[in-house]
C-alpha positions, -999 to +999 in steps of 0.1 A: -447+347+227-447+324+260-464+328+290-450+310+318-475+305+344-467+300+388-501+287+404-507+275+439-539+257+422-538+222+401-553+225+370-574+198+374-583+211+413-616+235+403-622+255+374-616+290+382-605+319+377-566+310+365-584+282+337-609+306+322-581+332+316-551+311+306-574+286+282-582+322+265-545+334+263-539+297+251-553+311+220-522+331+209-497+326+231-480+296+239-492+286+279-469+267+305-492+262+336-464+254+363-479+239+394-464+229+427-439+201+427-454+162+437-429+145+455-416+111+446-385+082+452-365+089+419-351+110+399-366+148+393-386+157+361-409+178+346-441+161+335-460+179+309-495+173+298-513+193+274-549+200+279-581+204+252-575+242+257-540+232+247-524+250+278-491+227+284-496+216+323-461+211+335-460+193+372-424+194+380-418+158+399-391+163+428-374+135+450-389+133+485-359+140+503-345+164+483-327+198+507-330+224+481-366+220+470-365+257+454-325+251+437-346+216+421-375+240+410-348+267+393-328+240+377-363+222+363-376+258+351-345+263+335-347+227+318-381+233+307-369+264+287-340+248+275-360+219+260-391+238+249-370+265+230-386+291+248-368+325+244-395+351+247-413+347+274-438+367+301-437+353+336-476+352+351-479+349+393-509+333+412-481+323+432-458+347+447-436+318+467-426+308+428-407+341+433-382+317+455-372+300+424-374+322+397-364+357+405-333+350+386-348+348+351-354+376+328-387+376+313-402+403+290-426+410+316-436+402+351-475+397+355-489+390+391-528+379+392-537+388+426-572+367+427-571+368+466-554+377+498-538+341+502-518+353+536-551+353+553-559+316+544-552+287+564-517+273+562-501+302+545-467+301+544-450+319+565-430+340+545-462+349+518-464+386+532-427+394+521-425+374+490-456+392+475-441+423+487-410+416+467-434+408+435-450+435+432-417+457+432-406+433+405-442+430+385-448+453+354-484+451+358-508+438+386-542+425+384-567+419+411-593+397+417-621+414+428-625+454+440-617+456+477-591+436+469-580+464+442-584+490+471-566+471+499-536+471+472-538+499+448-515+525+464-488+493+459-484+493+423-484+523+397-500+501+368-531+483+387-557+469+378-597+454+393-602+427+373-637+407+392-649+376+384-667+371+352-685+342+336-695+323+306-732+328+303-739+305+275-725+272+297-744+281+328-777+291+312-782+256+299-797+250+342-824+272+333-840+245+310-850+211+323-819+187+328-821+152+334-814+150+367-779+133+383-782+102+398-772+117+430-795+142+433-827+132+417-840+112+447-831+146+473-861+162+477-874+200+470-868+223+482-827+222+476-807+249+486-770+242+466-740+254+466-709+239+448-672+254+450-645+246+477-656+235+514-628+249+538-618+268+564-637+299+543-672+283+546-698+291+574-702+255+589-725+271+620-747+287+595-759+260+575-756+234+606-778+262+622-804+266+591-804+230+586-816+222+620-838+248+624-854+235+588-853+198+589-875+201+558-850+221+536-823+199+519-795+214+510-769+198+485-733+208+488-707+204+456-670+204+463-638+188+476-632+195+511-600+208+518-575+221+547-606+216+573-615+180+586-647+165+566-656+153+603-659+193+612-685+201+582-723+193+595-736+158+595-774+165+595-798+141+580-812+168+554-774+178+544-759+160+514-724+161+500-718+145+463-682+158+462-661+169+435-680+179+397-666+191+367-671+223+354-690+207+328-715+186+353-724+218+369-754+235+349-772+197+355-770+198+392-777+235+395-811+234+371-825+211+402-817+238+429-842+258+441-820+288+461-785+289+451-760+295+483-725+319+488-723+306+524-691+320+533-680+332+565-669+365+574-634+363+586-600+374+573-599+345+550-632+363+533-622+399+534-613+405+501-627+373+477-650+379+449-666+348+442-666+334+405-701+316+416-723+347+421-723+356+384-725+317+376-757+314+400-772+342+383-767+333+350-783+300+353-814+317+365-811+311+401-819+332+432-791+335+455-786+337+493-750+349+502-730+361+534-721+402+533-687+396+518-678+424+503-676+418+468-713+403+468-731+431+487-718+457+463-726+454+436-750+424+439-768+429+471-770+466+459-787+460+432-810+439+445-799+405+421-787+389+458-803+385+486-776+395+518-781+379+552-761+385+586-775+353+604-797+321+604-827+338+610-820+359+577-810+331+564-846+314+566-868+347+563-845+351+531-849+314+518-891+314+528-899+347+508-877+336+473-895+300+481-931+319+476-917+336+446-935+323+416-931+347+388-892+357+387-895+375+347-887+403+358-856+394+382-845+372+357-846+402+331-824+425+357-803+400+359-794+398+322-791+437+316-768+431+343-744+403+333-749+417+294-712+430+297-697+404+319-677+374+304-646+364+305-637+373+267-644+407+278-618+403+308-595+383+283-593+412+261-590+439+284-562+420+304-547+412+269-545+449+258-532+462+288-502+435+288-496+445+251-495+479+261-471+473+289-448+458+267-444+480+242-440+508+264-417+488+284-398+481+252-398+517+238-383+527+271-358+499+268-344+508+232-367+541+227-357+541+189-370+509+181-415+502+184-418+465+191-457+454+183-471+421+194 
């Protein structure tokens, strides 16, 4: 069995939520990660690398002045099957623009991954809001990213699914013991407030421009490639520091010298319905966490007092002073691990796994009812 993957994200961008799940389906089925098309002077082509998860990356390579961009993306999806015998396949959306170019296949099974509400983020195509709409009237089974996102979209699919973020506990628990610090942060001084993930149009630039100010003495250290916002735009204080882009790998080093771990994200449509992967990834590696009221973070985190929720600078800094003066954290830290006990993303794998075999079959009894089909 094949899964044929549409994502809006490069594989090699950040390691999220689409890597964690596919490098687990990796595992028994075959995986064709199909990102958006790079534009060259030549002749078009699919280039396919395989990764160490051995998920097959395929980067179809389109010429620049091409009319027909979606016509070029059927007839390279159509060669990619061809070539790679691929008979049986399930088609998996993070992407519902792939829909453009591949609505006239016939997979066993349509599977849309609805991690976020991507019409509310800058630069959305224009026509997101219908395509999606025409996905999930095609998709056999829905997932979402996070639980307001499940409620905003539930009554839209009969076979729905909440599916928030999860985490590997074992990689990011190696920053609660001493790591030797990275060259580019050692010589930052304490305290640190970090944060690492994507800086665009999502973060809360006046926040931490604000905070920063009004705490010269606070450094904060800021992970990520910045993206669909200007890096002139984010703030330029003396006491900010911006060490760009890490691998998923790098992380647990940089966060073990933090001293407050940071979900600085605006409120704002773009916001409205993520679940950020990072808040179970903070927590795991042992660190206390200041975070904006998005949705998905006050409940259940802020609820259950693992996050600490703030509405505005001065929050911000009352928050950030009192989990400073916090020497003894046992007990926090032991809440925290009855909490993420049940989280992982072998958990999710196995729960999205089951419900797709179950889909199938039932699709398939209802297909030829006389025949059971197991996979």
């Amino acid at each position: 069995m094949n899964i044929i993957c549409f994502s809006h994200l490069r594989w090699n961008f950040v390691y999220q939520r689409p890597q964690h799940l596919l490098s687990r389906f990796a595992k028994h089925y075959t995986v064709y990660f199909i990102e958006e098309p790079v534009f060259i002077n030549g002749d078009d082509f699919n280039l396919i690398t395989v990764t160490e998860e051995n998920v097959h990356v395929v980067t179809p390579h389109i010429n620049n002045v091409n009319n027909n961009v979606s016509a070029t993306q059927t007839n390279l999806l159509t060669k990619l099957l061809d070539e790679q015998g691929i008979s049986n396949y399930i088609f998996w959306y993070y992407s519902p623009m792939a829909l453009l170019f591949s609505r006239q296949f016939n997979p066993l099974l349509v599977v849309y991954d609805c991690m976020d509400e991507l019409s509310a983020f800058k630069f959305a195509p224009p026509q997101l809001k219908e395509t999606e709409k025409a996905l999930f009237e095609s998709a056999d089974v829905v997932f979402t990213g996070g639980y307001s996102l499940y409620q905003a979209k539930k009554n839209l699919h009969h076979n729905i699914y909440p599916f928030p973020s999860s985490i590997e506990k074992e990689h990011f628990a190696k920053a609660r013991i001493h790591n030797q610090e990275p060259s580019d942060q050692k010589n930052i001084p304490h305290p640190r407030l970090g944060f690492f993930g994507v800086l665009d149009e999502r973060f809360d630039i006046k926040l931490i421009r604000d905070v920063a100010e009004k705490k010269p003495e606070w450094n904060f250290v800021l992970l990520g490639p910045v993206v669909k916002i200007h890096p002139d735009d984010l703030p330029q204080n003396k006491n900010i520091f911006y060490p760009g882009s890490k691998s998923y790998n790098e992380l647990p080093a940089y966060i073990s010298g933090w001293d407050i771990a940071l979900i600085p994200f605006a409120i704002n449509e773009s916001t409205k319905f993520i679940s950020p992967t990072k808040t179970p990834e903070y927590l795991a590696a042992g660190k206390p966490v200041i975070s904006t009221a998005i949705k998905d973070v006050v409940s259940p985190y802020g609820d259950e007092n693992l996050v600490s929720i703030v509405h505005s600078s001065e929050e911000f800094i009352a928050a950030a002073e009192k989990l400073l003066q916090q020497k003894n954290r046992q007990q926090w830290l032991k809440h925290v691990d009855e909490f993420l006990a049940e989280n992982s993303w072998d958990i999710t794998f196995n729960e999205m796994n089951s419900i797709i075999k179950n889909t199938l079959n039932t699709k398939k009894k209802f297909v030829n009812p006389k025949k059971e089909i197991y996979v």
